[in-house]
N, C-alpha and C positions, 0 to 999 in steps of 0.2 A: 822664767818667773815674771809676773804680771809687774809693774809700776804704777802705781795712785798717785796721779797728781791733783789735787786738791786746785780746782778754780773755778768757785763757785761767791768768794766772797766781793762785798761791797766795792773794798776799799778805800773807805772813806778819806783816809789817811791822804791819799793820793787824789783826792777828787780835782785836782787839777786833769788827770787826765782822764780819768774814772768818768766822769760826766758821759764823755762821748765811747770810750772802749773798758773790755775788760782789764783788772787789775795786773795777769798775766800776760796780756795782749800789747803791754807797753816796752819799747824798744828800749835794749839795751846794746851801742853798737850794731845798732842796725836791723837787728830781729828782735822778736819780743823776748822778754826773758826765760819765759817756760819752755822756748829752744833752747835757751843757756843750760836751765833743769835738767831737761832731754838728753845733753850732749854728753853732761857727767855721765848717768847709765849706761848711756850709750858707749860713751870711752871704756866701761868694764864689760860689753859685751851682753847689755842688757838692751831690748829693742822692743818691746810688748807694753806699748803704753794706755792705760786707760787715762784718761780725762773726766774727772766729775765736774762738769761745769754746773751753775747756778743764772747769777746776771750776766747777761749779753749773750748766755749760752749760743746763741745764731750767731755773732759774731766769731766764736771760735771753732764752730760746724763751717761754718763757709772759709775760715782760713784754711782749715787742716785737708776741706774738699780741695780748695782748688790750688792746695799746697804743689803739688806736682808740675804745674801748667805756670805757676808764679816762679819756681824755680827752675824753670828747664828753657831752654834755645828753643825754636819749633819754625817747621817751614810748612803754610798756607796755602793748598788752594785754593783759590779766590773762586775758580767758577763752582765745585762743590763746597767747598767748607771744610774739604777733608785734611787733616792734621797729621804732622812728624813729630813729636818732641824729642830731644835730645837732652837729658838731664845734664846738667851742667855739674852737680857736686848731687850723685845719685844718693838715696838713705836708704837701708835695708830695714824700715822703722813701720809696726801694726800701730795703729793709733788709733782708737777706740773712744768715740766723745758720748758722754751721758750726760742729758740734762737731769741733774738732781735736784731740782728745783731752785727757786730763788732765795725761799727763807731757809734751807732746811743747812743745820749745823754739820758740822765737820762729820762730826760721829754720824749722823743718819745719812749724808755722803755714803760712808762707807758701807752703808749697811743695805741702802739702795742698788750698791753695787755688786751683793752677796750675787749674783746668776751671773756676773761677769767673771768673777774670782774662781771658778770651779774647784771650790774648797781645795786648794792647796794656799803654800805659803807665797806671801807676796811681799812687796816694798811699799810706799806711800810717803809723802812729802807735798811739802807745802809747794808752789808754783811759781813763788815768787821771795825765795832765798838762794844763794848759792854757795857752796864750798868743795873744796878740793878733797871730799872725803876718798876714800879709800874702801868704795863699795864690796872688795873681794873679803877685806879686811873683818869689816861688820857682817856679811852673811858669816863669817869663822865665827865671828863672837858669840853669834844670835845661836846658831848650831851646837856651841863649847855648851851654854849652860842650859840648853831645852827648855824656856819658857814660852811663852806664847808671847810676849811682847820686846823687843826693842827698840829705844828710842836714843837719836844720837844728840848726846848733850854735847853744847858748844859754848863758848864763854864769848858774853856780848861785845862788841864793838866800845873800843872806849872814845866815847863824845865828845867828851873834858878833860880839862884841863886838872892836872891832880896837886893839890895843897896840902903838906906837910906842915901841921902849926902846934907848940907850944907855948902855951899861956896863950898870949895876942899876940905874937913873934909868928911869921910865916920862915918857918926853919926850911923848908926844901920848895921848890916848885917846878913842875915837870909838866909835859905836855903831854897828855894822852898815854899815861901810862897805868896798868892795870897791877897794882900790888898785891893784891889779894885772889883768890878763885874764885868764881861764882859762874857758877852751869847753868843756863836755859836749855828748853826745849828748840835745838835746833830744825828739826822731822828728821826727816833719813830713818825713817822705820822700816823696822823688817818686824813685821806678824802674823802666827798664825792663824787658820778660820775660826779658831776657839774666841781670837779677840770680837767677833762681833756680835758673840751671847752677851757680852757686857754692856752692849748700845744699846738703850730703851724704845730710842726711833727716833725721828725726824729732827726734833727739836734739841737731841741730846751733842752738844757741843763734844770730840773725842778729848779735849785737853782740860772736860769738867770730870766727871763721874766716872766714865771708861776709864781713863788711865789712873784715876784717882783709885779705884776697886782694885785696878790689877798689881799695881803697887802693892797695897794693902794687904793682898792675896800672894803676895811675890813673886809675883807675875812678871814683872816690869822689868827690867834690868837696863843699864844706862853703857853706851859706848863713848867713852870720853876722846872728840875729836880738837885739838889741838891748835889745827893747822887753822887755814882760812877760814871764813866763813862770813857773808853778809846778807841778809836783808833787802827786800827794796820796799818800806815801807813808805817813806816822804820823796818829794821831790828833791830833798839833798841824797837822799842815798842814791835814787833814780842817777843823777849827774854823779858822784861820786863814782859807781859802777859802769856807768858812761866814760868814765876819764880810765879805768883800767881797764875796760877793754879797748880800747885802743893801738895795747900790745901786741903783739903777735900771740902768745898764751894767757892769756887773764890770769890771776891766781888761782882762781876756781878750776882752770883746768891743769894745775902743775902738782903733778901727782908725784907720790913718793910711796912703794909698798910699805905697808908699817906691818908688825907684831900684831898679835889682838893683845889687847890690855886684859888682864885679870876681870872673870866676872864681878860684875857688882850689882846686886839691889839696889832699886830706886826705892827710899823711901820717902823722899822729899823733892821734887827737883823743881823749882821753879818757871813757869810758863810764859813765854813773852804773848802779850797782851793782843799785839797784831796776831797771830797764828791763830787766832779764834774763827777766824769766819770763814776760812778759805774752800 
């Protein structure tokens, strides 16, 4: 089964480093993040990835060309030129880059990609989030209820500091604590080719109109993941995910086989704002 990763957007957010490289292009522990993307897949036995790039698109053609030769050992003859490489930490990984142009939205991404996808079912996410989902888990989910879309909601990162107050009395005060639920659009979709009759074309954003119809149509259904999940929108989250992987496992790779949760309808699910361009 194919993987869409979405890295085509600005990044503005990030224009620290966005100026000179793409948004996915920016190291986390050492590689860019869209290795980190890759690796989760990859950890459940998924290796078939396409790339819809947009800006810098030649910046991430020429990474993933001369990916092989940047990671391997190699011994040089000097009088021909002729080469050994010796892969040092070999990937059994297709990686497939599509320039989808610079302005064009998520959704017409996808839809530029229809003769890559050969109408079967696929994956797709954004390039530049990560969590310790439970890939086998959500292809059971997406299977259980046969619709044409799955999208994995995830409950956003708490930033703040949380206040309990009565009257003008601050009754409790807690640090980053989340009391309540509330689901975004994390990606980790699993779709079939039926989702890209929903996409108008180029300019159509997939987290305006597409998934807003397929919803509507009850199309959509939501996998509630739990576990980790982060972002790398700003330069704090960038250091943030710089400081945990440092570990040996990051969170994003500490997997636990889970259950599929009971189907559920999306009839609402709120979109985080950065996931629009990618």
């Amino acid at each position: 089964m194919k993987v869409v990763l979405f890295a085509g957007g600005l990044g503005s957010r990030l224009a620290e480093e966005t100026t000179r490289i793409p948004k996915p292009m920016v190291e986390v522990g050492g590689k860019p993040i869209i290795l980190h993307v890759m690796d989760i897949y990859s950890r459940w036995g998924f290796h078939d990835f396409v790339v819809a790039g947009g800006y810098k698109c030649m910046f991430i053609k020429n990474f993933f060309h001369n990916f092989h030769l940047s990671t391997a050992d190699f011994t040089v003859a000097l009088g021909n030129g002729s080469m050994v490489l010796r892969p040092v930490h070999p990937l059994d990984w297709n990686v497939s880059v599509v320039d989808t142009g610079l302005s064009t939205m998520t959704g017409g991404r996808l839809l530029r990609l229809r003769d890559w996808l050969d109408g079967e079912t696929f994956m797709a996410t954004y390039a530049d989030g990560v969590g310790n989902i439970d890939i086998e888990a959500l292809l059971d989910f997406h299977r259980s209820h046969g619709r044409l879309a799955t999208v994995t909601a995830v409950q956003p990162p708490a930033r703040f500091g949380n206040l309990e107050i009565e009257g003008d009395k601050v009754a409790e005060f807690t640090e980053k604590v989340r009391k309540h639920e509330t689901w975004i659009n994390g990606g980790f979709f699993v779709f079939e080719p039926g989702v890209l009759d929903y996409i108008s074309g180029p300019s159509d954003p997939l987290e305006g109109s597409p998934l807003t119809n397929l919803a509507r149509d009850g199309e959509l259904f939501a996998y509630k993941h739990k576990g980790f999940w982060h972002p790398m929108d700003t330069i704090r989250d960038r250091d943030y995910l710089n400081g945990l992987a440092e570990t040996e496992d990051p969170p994003w790779m500490q997997f636990e086989r889970t259950a599929s949760p009971p189907s559920a309808a999306v009839t609402e699910l709120p979109l985080a704002n950065s996931r629009r361009s990618g």
